[in-house]
Steps between C-alpha positions, in 0.01 A plus 500: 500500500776672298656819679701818316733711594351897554668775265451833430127629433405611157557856399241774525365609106606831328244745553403674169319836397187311311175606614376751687776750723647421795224632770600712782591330818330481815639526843589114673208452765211712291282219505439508944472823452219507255340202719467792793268707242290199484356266711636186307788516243372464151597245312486459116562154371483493112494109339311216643744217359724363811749795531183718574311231759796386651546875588081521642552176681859613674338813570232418685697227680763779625343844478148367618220818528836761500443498080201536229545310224397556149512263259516579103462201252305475169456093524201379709698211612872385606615218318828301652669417187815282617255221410448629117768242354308152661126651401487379135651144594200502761689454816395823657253834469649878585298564802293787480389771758262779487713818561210654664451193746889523569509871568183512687663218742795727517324789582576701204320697279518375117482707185469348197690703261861538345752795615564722218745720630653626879557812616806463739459924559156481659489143567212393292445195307287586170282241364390373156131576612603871543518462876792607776597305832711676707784293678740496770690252374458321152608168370494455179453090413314521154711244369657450135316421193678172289490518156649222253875477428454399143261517214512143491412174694263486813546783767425331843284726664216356693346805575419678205550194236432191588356372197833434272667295769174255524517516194922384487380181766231388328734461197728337675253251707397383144826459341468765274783664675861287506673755717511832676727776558517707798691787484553785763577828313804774611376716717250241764493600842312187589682166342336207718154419325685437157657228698171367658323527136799280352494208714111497514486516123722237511277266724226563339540251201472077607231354715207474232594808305782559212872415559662734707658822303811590491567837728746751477527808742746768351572771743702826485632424829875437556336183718208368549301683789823778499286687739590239786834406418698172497319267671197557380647477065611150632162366662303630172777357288451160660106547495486590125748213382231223731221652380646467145487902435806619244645850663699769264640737718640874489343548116321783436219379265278640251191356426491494066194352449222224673737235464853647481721626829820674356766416740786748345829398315318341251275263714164470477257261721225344308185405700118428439391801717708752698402633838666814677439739808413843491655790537392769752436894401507770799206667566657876448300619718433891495683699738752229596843514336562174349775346324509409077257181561230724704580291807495733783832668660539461896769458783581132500561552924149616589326499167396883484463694236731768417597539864114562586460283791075505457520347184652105445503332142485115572437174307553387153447914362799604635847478389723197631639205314240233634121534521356228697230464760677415742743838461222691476299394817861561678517868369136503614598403894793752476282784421243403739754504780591799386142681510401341844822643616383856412143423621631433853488105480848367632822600665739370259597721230456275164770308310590593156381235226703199443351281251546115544391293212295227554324231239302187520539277137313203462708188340397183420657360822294749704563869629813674491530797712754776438620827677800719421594805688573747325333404137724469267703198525792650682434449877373225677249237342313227648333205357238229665199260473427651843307793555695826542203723575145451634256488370684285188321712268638638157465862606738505821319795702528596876140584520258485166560110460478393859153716527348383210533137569360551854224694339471270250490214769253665764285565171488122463411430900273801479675663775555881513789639320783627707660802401889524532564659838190266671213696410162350339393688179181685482413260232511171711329678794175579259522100350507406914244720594 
C-alpha cells in the first residue's frame, strides 16, 4: 500500500448566469415544516441510475415510514454500467434490475416519465406526460447524456452504441487490426476505463487468435489517473509498461480521421482503428440555473440549489470536475442525511459533503484498488491489491451496492428480501405466502 500526503481540497466552480434565473430562496428548516402539513414528507427523486437509488435505498434505511418517496425514471430497468468495458471481451454482463421491482421493495411509488421542467415557486415538478408532482424536497439525479468527442474513430459507449466497438474487436481478434489507439479527450471527468480498455485490448491478441496489437492510450491528463494523484500515475505506469501498453501523456488529441490521432506540434499517431471516451452534455434542465455545459449549478457543501434547501442536484448532471458512481452515490447519502434530518430521523445535525475518491482497476496482475481524498490528485492517495471498501465492487456505495448483492443473493437461496433498515418487502412476503 502506497500512502500520500493530504493538501488542500479542490476549489468550488464559478457560478455563471446560463439558464434559467436565480430562484428565490427559501428559509433554512422549510422542509420540517412542510412535513407538519403532511403526514409523511414528500419526497421527489428524479433519475433511476445510482445517484437516484442510492438516494431510495439511504432513505428508507434512515428516514424509514417518516418520508414518501416518488420515483421518476423513463428506463424500465437499472443497468450497473462499471462492468460496460469487460462485456464485449465476455468476462462479464451489466446486471440488470427492474426499476419497478426495486422501487416496489423500497416502498416507493415509480413513475415512468422524464421531468421537463421544476417549479422551485410552488414546488412542483412538471412532467413530459403533462403531469405535476408536488415535492417537499427534490433531487434532481437525471444524469448526463455522452455524446462523441470526435467525428472520427469508435466512441466507447456501451449504452447507446455498442455495435462499432464489436465491431473494432472482432477486427482485431482476426488480425485485420495491427493496433489500437485509445485516447481520452480534454474535458473527461471519468479517465479510468480508457485504461482498463487499453490493457484488455492489449491481451486480447495470442493464445489461438492473431498476434497481440500494439496499444497506445493517449490521455489529456498531466498523469495518468491525475484524478488520484502520485501514487496511483506510478502503479498504472508500471501496469501499462508489463502489460506492454505505450502511454502519451498530457496531449490534447484530435481525432483526424479512422486511423489518424493528431498529437499537436506536428505529431500525428497512426493506428488501424482509434477508440475514445465520450464526452458528457448537462441536462439543462428547465427551471434550474445551470452553467455553459447545461450541467446543473448547486452549493458544493450541501448540494442545494440556489440556496433552496428542498431541492439537491446530485450525480453525474451536476456541475463538478469528476462524474463517477461512486461520487454520485456519496452525494446521494449526504442528501439523504440531510432529508431524514428534517423528517425527524436522528439527533445529529448532518455533515457537509466531502467527496473521497475511490476506484477499483483491473490489471493483468489482478485488482488494483484506489482512493484519494479529496479528488484531484492533491491530497492524500492510496493504492492496494487489498480491498479498501466492501463490498469490492466497481461502484463504491454505502447502501445501493451492499443491498443489491444481498438481494441478489437471497434471490438465489429463495429467501425473502431484506430491506435496508431490517424490514421484509411486500414483494417477498406475497412469494412466501
Amino acid at each position: 500500500m502506497i500512502g500520500g500526503v493530504r493538501g488542500a481540497p479542490i476549489g468550488v466552480p464559478p457560478r455563471c448566469g446560463c439558464g434559467f434565473p436565480r430562484m428565490g430562496r427559501r428559509p433554512r428548516g422549510s422542509m420540517l415544516r412542510d412535513m407538519l402539513q403532511h403526514d409523511r414528507l414528500r419526497v421527489v427523486v428524479a433519475g433511476g441510475g445510482v445517484a437516484g437509488l442510492e438516494t431510495l435505498v439511504a432513505l428508507r434505511a434512515l428516514a424509514g415510514e417518516r418520508v414518501s418517496v416518488t420515483l421518476v425514471a423513463p428506463d424500465e430497468a437499472f443497468t450497473l454500467r462499471a462492468l460496460d468495458v469487460f462485456e464485449p471481451f465476455g468476462l462479464g454482463r451489466p446486471h440488470r434490475y427492474p426499476l419497478a421491482e426495486l422501487a416496489g421493495d423500497l416502498g416507493a411509488t415509480l413513475v415512468a416519465d422524464r421531468v421537463a421542467r421544476v417549479e422551485p415557486t410552488r414546488r412542483r415538478v412538471v412532467l413530459r406526460g403533462g403531469s405535476e408532482l408536488p415535492y417537499d424536497a427534490l433531487v434532481v439525479a437525471v444524469g448526463a447524456v455522452p455524446y462523441p468527442a470526435f467525428d472520427h474513430g469508435v466512441v466507447f459507449d456501451r449504452a447507446r452504441s455498442p455495435e462499432p466497438f464489436d465491431a473494432l474487436l472482432s477486427d482485431v481478434q482476426a488480425g485485420r487490426a495491427g493496433s489500437v489507439a485509445v485516447v481520452v479527450p480534454a474535458g473527461t471527468t471519468w479517465a479510468l476505463p480508457a485504461y482498463e480498455l487499453a490493457i484488455m485490448l492489449r491481451s486480447f491478441g495470442g493464445a489461438g487468435r492473431a498476434a497481440k496489437p500494439v496499444v497506445t492510450l493517449v490521455t489529456a491528463e498531466r498523469e495518468p489517473l491525475q484524478a488520484f494523484g502520485a501514487p496511483a500515475g506510478a502503479m498504472i505506469r508500471d501496469e501499462l509498461h508489463a502489460a506492454g501498453v505505450d502511454l502519451v501523456c498530457g496531449v490534447a488529441a484530435t481525432v483526424r480521421s479512422d486511423r489518424l490521432v493528431h498529437l499537436g506540434h506536428g505529431r500525428d499517431l497512426h493506428a488501424a482503428r482509434v477508440v475514445h471516451l465520450p464526452l458528457l452534455a448537462g441536462p439543462r434542465l428547465a427551471g434550474l440555473p445551470y452553467d455553459p455545459a447545461g450541467f446543473l449549478l448547486r452549493d458544493d457543501g450541501d448540494l442545494t440549489v440556489d440556496g433552496d434547501d428542498s431541492v439537491f442536484a446530485i450525480g453525474d448532471g451536476a456541475a463538478g470536475a469528476f462524474k463517477q458512481g461512486g461520487l454520485a452515490a456519496q452525494q446521494a447519502d449526504a442528501v439523504a442525511e440531510r432529508i431524514a434530518f428534517a423528517a425527524g430521523a436522528g439527533e445529529r445535525p448532518p455533515r457537509p459533503y466531502a467527496p473521497t475518491l475511490r476506484g477499483l482497476l483491473r490489471t493483468e496482475n489482478g485488482p488494483r484498488y484506489l482512493r484519494a481524498e479529496p479528488p484531484g490528485g492533491e491530497g492524500e492517495c492510496l493504492v492496494s491489491d487489498q480491498c479498501l471498501w466492501w463490498p469490492p465492487s466497481k461502484v463504491a456505495s454505502r447502501w445501493l451496492t451492499p443491498w443489491l448483492a444481498a438481494r441478489d443473493a437471497e434471490a438465489r437461496m429463495g429467501a425473502p428480501r431484506v430491506l435496508p433498515g431490517g424490514g421484509i418487502s411486500r414483494g417477498s412476503l406475497a412469494a412466501a405466502s
